[in-house]
N, C-alpha and C positions, 0 to 999 in steps of 0.2 A: 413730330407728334409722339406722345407720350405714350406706354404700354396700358393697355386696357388691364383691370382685375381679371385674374380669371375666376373668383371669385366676392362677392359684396355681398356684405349683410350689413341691414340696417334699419336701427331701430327693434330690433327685437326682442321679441316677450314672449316666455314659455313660461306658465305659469300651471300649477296641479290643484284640484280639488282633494283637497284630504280631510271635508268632513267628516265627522262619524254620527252616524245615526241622524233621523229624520229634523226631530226634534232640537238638536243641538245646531247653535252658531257656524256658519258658514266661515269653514277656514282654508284662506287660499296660499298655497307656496308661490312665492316671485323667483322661480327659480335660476331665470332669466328674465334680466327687467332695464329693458331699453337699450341692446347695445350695439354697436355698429363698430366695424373693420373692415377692410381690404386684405385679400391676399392675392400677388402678383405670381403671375404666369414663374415656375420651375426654380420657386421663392421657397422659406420657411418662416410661415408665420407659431410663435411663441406661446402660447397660454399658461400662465401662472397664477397660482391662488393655492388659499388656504383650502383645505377638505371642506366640501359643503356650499364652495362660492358659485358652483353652477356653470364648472369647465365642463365637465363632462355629460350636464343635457347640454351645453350649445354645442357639443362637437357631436352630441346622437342627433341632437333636429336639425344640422346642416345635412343627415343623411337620411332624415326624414323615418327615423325611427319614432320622434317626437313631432307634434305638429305644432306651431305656435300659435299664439293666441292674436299675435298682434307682428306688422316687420313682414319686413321679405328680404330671399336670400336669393341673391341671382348667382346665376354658374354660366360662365361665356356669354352672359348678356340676356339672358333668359330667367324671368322668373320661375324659381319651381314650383311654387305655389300653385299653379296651374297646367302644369304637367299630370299627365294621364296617359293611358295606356304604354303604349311603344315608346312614348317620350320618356315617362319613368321611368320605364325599363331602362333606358338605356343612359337614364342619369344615373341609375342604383348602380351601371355599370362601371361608367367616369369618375363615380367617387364610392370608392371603399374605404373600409374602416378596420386598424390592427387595434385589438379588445385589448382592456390593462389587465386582465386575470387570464393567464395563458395554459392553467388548468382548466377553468370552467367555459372557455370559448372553442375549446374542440370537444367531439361528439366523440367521447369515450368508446363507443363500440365502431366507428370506423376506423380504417386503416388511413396512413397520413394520405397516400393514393388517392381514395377516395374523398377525402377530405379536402384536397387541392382541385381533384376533378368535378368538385359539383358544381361549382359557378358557370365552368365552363358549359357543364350538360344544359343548366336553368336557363346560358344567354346563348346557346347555341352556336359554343367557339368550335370550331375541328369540325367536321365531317366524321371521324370515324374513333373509335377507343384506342386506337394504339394512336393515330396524330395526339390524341389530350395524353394519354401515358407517356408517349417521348416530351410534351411541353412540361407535362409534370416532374420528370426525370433534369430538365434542364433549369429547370423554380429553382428546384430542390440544388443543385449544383449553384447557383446564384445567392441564395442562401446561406452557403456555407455547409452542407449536409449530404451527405453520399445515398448517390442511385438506391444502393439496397435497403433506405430507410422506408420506400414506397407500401412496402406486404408490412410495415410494424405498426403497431398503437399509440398513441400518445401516453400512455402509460407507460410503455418502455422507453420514455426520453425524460431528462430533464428541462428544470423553467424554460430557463436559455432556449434551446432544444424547442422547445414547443412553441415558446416566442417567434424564432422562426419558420415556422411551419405556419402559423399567423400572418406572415406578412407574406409568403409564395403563396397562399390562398388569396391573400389580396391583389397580390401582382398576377393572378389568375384569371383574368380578364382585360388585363392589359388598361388598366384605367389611369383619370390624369392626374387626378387630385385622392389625395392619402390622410383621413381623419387620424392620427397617430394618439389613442385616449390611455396615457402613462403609458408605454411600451413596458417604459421600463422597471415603472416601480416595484414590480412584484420579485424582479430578479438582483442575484446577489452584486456589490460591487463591482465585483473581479467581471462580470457578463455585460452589466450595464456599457461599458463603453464599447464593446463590442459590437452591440445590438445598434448603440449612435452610429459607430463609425459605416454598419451594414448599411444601415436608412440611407446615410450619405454618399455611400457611394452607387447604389440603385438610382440616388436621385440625380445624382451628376449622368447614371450610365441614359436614365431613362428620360431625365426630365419631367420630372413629377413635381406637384408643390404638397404642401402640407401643412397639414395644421399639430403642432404637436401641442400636447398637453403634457404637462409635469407641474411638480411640486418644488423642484429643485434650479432654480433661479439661475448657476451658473453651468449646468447642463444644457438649460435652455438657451444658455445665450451662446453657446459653444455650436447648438446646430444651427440656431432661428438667424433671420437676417431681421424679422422684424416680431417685437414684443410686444403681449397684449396684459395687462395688470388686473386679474379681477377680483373686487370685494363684493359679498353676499349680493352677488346675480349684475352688480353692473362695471363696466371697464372704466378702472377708474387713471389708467395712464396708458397708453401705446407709444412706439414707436422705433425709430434702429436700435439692434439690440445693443452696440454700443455705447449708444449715447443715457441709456435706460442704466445699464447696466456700471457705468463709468460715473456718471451724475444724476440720480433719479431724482424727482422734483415733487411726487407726492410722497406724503409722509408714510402712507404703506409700503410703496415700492422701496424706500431708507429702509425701511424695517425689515422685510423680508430678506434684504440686501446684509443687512448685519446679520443677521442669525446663519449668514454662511460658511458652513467654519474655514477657520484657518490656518495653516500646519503649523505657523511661526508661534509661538507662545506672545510673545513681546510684540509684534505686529498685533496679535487681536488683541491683545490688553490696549494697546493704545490706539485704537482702530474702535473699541468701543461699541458693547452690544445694546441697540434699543430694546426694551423690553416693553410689550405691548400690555398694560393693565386691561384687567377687567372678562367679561366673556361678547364672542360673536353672538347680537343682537337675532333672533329667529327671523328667518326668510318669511314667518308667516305674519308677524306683524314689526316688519324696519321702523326704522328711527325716520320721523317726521322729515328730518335736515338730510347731510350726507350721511350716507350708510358708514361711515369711519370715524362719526364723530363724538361714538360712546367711546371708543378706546385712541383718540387723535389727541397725542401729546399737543398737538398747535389748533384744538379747536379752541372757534369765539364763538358766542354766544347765536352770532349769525349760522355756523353749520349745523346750528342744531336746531334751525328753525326753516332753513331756507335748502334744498338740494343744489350744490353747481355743477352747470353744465359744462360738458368736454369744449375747453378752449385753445387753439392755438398757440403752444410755446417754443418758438424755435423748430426744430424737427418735430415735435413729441402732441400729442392731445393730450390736456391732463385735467379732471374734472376735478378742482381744489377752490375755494375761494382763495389760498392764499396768492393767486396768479392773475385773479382779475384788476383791471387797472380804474 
């Protein structure tokens, strides 16, 4: 028998009102619009897109920062859509979330100390302050960061530095599933792989799964075992990140795949960069067809009337007409 998700969403629609004023046109954001994945038990699922595609509300409303409007997300088999009290609680426990701005996610006037110890106080880990000070003391050694950082500020650390003090707040509760929304993007090259390889090895020590969010296609395929592709709010390819990553089959995921640089000179010149014409269509009013079919070097006159749905190809779901038979 095959492993359950510990994670399913599906069908999902998180969408915002942002009109103005009484008077004026109701205009609504699709900022998530229909999408469905699996993430497998002490797995890394993938999230890729352009700024703006709607990675980072589905990685806030799987932790029910955001509500949907439409879809459910099950966690171990349970929907959370109808969780309440004690149940919440102790889902907000099972899944936390490392923020991409790793200045403005910690509380400037606490000490890191306190900052690692509040989860614990809220869910009622330890019994007493010095048990949560010695867990604190051992994050922080886990991390990568020395005991004496506990009495300092996030002001006296660097990104890096603060980045991790983000993720032993997360693993301060001891939870199983890990919303990762850009760890990295904010920090310099030289830190970024640092900060991967940390993720990595937590998730081997702990057995965690995760959902990582990035921008950077072969970062993600470096940690993820499996890839999700999003354009403006829907997934328009999943699947191994290998197979995504080695042979992509919709014309976005080509795209984004060329624009990864590459140190040889003479390899990318004959490797060959797609250049995407045109601009990304507004989330508030998409294109009729597929959402990729204002700027799809291989659209027909069908994707710009017709939406297609996620089909079957080989390992991969890829929502293209050019795959229906």
């Amino acid at each position: 028998m095959s492993e359950k998700p510990i994670l399913s969403v599906r069908n999902l629609k998180t969408y915002f009102d942002v009109t103005k004023g009484i008077f004026t046109k109701k205009q609504i954001v699709k900022a998530v619009d229909d999408v469905s994945f699996d993430v497998m038990p002490h797995t890394t699922f993938g999230l890729v897109g352009e700024s703006g595609c709607g990675k980072t509300t589905l990685g806030r409303t799987i932790v029910k920062i955001y509500d949907p409007v439409e879809g459910s997300i099950t966690f171990e088999g349970t929907d959370i859509a109808q969780l309440k009290g004690k149940e919440l609680k102790q889902y907000r426990k099972d899944v936390q979330m490392i923020f991409q701005d790793p200045y403005a996610s910690l509380n400037p006037r606490m000490t890191v100390g306190e900052i690692i110890k509040e989860p614990m106080i809220i869910h009622g880990i330890y019994n007493t302050d010095q048990e949560r000070e010695d867990r604190v003391v051992e994050l922080l050694k886990t991390v990568g960061l020395k005991p004496d950082h506990i009495r300092r500020y996030p002001a006296e650390f660097s990104g890096g530095q603060r980045q991790r003090i983000g993720i032993a707040r997360a693993l301060a509760v001891d939870p199983k599933f890990i919303v990762c929304d850009e760890p990295i993007s904010a920090l310099d090259v030289s830190i970024q792989a640092q900060v991967v390889n940390l993720l990595e090895q937590i998730q081997h020590d702990l057995g965690l799964s995760y959902l990582f969010i990035a921008h950077d296609l072969s970062m993600v395929k470096h940690i993820s075992d499996t890839i999700g592709v999003m354009y403006l709010g829907h997934m328009v390819e999943s699947g191994p990140a290998n197979d995504i990553y080695h042979r992509p089959l919709h014309p976005y995921t080509a795209a984004l795949l060329s624009a990864i640089p590459i140190p040889d000179p003479n390899v990318a010149k004959a490797k060959g960069r797609i250049v995407l014409e045109g601009e990304i269509p507004s989330p508030i009013n998409p294109p009729a067809g597929c959402p990729f079919s204002t700027r799809c070097p291989k659209a027909t006159e069908r994707c710009k009337s017709e939406r297609p749905q996620p089909i079957q190809v080989g390992t991969r779901l890829v929502a293209c007409h050019l795959y229906e038979k």
